[in-house]
N, CA, C and O atoms as a GROMACS GRO file, in nm:
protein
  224
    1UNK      N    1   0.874   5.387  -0.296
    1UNK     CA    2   0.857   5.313  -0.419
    1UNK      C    3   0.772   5.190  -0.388
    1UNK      O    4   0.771   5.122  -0.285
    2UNK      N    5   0.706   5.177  -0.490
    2UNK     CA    6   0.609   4.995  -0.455
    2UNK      C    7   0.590   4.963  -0.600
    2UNK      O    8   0.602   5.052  -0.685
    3UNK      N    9   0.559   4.831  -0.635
    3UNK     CA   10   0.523   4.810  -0.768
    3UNK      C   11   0.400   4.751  -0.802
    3UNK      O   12   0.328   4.788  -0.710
    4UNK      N   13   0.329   4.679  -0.880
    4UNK     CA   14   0.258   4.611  -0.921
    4UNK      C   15   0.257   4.533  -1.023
    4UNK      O   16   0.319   4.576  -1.121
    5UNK      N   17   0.195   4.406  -1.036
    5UNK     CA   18   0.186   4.331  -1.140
    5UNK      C   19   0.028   4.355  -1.232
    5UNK      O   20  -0.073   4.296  -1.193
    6UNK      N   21   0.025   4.441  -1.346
    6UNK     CA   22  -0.098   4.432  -1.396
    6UNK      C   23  -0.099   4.385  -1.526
    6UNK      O   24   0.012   4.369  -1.577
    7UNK      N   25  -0.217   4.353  -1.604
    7UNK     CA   26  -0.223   4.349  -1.712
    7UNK      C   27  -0.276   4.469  -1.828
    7UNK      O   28  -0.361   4.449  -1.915
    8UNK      N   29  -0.190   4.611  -1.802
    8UNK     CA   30  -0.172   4.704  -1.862
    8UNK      C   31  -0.246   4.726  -1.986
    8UNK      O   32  -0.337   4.810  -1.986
    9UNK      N   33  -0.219   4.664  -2.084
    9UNK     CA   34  -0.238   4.660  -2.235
    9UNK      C   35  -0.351   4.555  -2.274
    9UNK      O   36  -0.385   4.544  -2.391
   10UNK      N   37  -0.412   4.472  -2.166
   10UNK     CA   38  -0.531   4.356  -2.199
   10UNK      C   39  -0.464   4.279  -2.287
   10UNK      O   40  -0.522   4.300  -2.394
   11UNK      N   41  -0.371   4.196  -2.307
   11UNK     CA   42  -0.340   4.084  -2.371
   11UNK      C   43  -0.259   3.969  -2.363
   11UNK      O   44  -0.182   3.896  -2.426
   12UNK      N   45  -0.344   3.996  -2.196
   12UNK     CA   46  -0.324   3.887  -2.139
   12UNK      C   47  -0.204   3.836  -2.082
   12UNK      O   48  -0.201   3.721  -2.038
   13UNK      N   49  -0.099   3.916  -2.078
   13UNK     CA   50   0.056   3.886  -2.063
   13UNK      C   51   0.027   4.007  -1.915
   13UNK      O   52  -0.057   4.097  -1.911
   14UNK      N   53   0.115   3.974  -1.821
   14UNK     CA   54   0.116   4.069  -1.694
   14UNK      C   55   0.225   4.154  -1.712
   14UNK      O   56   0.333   4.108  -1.750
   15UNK      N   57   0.206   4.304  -1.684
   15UNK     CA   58   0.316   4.420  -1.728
   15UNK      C   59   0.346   4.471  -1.574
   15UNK      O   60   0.254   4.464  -1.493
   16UNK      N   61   0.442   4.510  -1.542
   16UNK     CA   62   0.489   4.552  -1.426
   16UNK      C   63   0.480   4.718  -1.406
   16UNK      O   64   0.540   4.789  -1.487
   17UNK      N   65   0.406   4.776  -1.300
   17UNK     CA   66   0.399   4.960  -1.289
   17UNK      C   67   0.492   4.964  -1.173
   17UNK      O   68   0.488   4.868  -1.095
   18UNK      N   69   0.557   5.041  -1.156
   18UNK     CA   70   0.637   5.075  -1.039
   18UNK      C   71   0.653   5.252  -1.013
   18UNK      O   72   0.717   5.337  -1.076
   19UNK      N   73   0.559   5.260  -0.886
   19UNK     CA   74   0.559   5.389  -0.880
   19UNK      C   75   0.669   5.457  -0.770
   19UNK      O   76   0.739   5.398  -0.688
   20UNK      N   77   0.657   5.609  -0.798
   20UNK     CA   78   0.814   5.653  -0.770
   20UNK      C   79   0.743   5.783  -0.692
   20UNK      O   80   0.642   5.850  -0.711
   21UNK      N   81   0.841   5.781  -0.603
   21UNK     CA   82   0.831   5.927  -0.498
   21UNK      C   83   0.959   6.062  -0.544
   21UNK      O   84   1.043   6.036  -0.631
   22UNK      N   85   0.959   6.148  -0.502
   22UNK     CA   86   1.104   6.212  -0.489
   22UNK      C   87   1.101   6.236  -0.587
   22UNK      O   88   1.185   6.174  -0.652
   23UNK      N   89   1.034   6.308  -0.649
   23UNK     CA   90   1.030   6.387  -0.779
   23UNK      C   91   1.124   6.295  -0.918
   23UNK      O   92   1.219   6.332  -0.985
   24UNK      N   93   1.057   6.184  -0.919
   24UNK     CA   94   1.121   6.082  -0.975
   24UNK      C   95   1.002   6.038  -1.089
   24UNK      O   96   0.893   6.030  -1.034
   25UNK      N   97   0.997   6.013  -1.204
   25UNK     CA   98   0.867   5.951  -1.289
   25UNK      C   99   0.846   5.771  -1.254
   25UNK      O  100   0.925   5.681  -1.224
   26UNK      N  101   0.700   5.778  -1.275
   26UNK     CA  102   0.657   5.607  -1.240
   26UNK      C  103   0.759   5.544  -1.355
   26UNK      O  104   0.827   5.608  -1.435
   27UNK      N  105   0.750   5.400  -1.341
   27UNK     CA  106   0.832   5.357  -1.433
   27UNK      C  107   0.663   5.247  -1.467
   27UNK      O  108   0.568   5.217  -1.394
   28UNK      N  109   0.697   5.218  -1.606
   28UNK     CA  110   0.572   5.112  -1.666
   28UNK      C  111   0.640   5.042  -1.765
   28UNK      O  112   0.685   5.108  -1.859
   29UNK      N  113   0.658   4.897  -1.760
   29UNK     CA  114   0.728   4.762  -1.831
   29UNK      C  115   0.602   4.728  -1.876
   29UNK      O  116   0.501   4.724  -1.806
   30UNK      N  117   0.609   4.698  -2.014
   30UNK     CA  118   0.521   4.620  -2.085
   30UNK      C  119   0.572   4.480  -2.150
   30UNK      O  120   0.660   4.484  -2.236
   31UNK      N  121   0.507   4.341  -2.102
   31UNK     CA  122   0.536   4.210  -2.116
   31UNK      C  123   0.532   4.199  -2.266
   31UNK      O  124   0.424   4.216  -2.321
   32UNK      N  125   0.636   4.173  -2.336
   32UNK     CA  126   0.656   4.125  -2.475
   32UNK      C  127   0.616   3.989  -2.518
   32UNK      O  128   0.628   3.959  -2.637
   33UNK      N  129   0.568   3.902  -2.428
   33UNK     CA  130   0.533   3.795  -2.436
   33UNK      C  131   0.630   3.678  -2.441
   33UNK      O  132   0.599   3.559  -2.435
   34UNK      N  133   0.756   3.731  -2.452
   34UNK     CA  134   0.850   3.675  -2.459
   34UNK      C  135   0.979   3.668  -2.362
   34UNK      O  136   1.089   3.680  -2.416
   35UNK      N  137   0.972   3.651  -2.230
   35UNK     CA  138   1.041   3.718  -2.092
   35UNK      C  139   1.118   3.807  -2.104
   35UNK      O  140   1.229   3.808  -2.051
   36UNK      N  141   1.053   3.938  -2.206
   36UNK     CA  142   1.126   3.971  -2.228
   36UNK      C  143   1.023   4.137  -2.183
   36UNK      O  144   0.904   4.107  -2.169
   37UNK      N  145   1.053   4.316  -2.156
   37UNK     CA  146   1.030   4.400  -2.093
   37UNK      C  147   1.010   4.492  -2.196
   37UNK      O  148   1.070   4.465  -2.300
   38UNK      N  149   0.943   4.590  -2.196
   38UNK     CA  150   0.968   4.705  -2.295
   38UNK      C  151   0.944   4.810  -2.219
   38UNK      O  152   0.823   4.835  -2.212
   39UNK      N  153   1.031   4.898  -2.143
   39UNK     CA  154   0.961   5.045  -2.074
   39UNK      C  155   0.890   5.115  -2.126
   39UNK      O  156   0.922   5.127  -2.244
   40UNK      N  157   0.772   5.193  -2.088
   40UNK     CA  158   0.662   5.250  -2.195
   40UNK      C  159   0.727   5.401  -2.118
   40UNK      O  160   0.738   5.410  -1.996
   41UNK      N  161   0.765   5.508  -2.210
   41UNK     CA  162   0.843   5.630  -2.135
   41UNK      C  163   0.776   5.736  -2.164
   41UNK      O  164   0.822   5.834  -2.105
   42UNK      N  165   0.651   5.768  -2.257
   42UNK     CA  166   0.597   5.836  -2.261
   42UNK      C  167   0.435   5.810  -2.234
   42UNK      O  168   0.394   5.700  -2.269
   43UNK      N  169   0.317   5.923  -2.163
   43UNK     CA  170   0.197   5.933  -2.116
   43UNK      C  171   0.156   5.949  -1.968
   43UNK      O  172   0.245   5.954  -1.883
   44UNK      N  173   0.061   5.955  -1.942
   44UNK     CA  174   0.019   6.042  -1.809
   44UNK      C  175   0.042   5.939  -1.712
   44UNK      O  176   0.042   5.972  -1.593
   45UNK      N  177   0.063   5.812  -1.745
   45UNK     CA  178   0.083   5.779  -1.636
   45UNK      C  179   0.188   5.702  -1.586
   45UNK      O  180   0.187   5.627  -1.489
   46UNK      N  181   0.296   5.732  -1.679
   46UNK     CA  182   0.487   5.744  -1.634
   46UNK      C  183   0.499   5.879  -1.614
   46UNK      O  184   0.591   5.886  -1.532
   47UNK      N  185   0.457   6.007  -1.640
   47UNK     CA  186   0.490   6.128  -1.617
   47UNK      C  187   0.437   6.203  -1.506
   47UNK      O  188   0.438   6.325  -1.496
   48UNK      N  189   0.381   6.103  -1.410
   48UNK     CA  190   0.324   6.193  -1.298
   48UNK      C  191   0.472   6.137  -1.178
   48UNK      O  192   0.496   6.030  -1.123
   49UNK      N  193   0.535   6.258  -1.179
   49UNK     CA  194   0.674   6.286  -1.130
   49UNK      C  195   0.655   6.288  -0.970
   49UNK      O  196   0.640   6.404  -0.932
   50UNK      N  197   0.651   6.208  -0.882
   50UNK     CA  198   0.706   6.278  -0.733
   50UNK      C  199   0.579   6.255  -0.661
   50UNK      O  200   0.577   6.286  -0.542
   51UNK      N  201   0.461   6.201  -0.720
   51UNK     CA  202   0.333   6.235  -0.659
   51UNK      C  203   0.312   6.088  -0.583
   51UNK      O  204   0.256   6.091  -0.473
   52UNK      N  205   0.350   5.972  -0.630
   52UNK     CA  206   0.298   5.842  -0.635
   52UNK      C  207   0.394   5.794  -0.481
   52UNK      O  208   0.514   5.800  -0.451
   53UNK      N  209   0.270   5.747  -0.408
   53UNK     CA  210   0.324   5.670  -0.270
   53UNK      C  211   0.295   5.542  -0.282
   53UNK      O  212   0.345   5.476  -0.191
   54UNK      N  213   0.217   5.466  -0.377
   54UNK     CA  214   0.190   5.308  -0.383
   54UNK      C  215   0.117   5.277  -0.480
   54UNK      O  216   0.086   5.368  -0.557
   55UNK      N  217   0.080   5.172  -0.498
   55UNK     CA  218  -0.019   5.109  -0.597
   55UNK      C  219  -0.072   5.030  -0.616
   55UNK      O  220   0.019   4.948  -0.618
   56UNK      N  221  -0.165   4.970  -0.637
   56UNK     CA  222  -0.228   4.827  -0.627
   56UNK      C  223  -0.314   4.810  -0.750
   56UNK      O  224  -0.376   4.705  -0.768
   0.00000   0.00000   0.00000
């Protein structure tokens, strides 16, 4: 597992990706602007299951 801090969605708020091994899906938090998280649970790139060794 490893994560990253990106700005996902361009608006300017930083969203967190955390990718997953072990036949497990990435996980992707989107910054509400408000310290507050929203998991994004569907698209290609939470659903690539088991493949992901890191990320930057």
């Amino acid at each position: 597992m490893d994560c990253s801090w990106i700005d996902y969605d361009n608006d300017g708020d930083v969203d967190l990706f955390v990718a997953n091994i072990f036949n497990q899906s990435d996980f992707l938090y989107t910054n509400n602007g408000d310290g507050s998280f929203t998991k994004i649970s569907a698209g290609i790139v939470v659903n690539d299951a088991g493949y992901s060794h890191g990320c930057s």
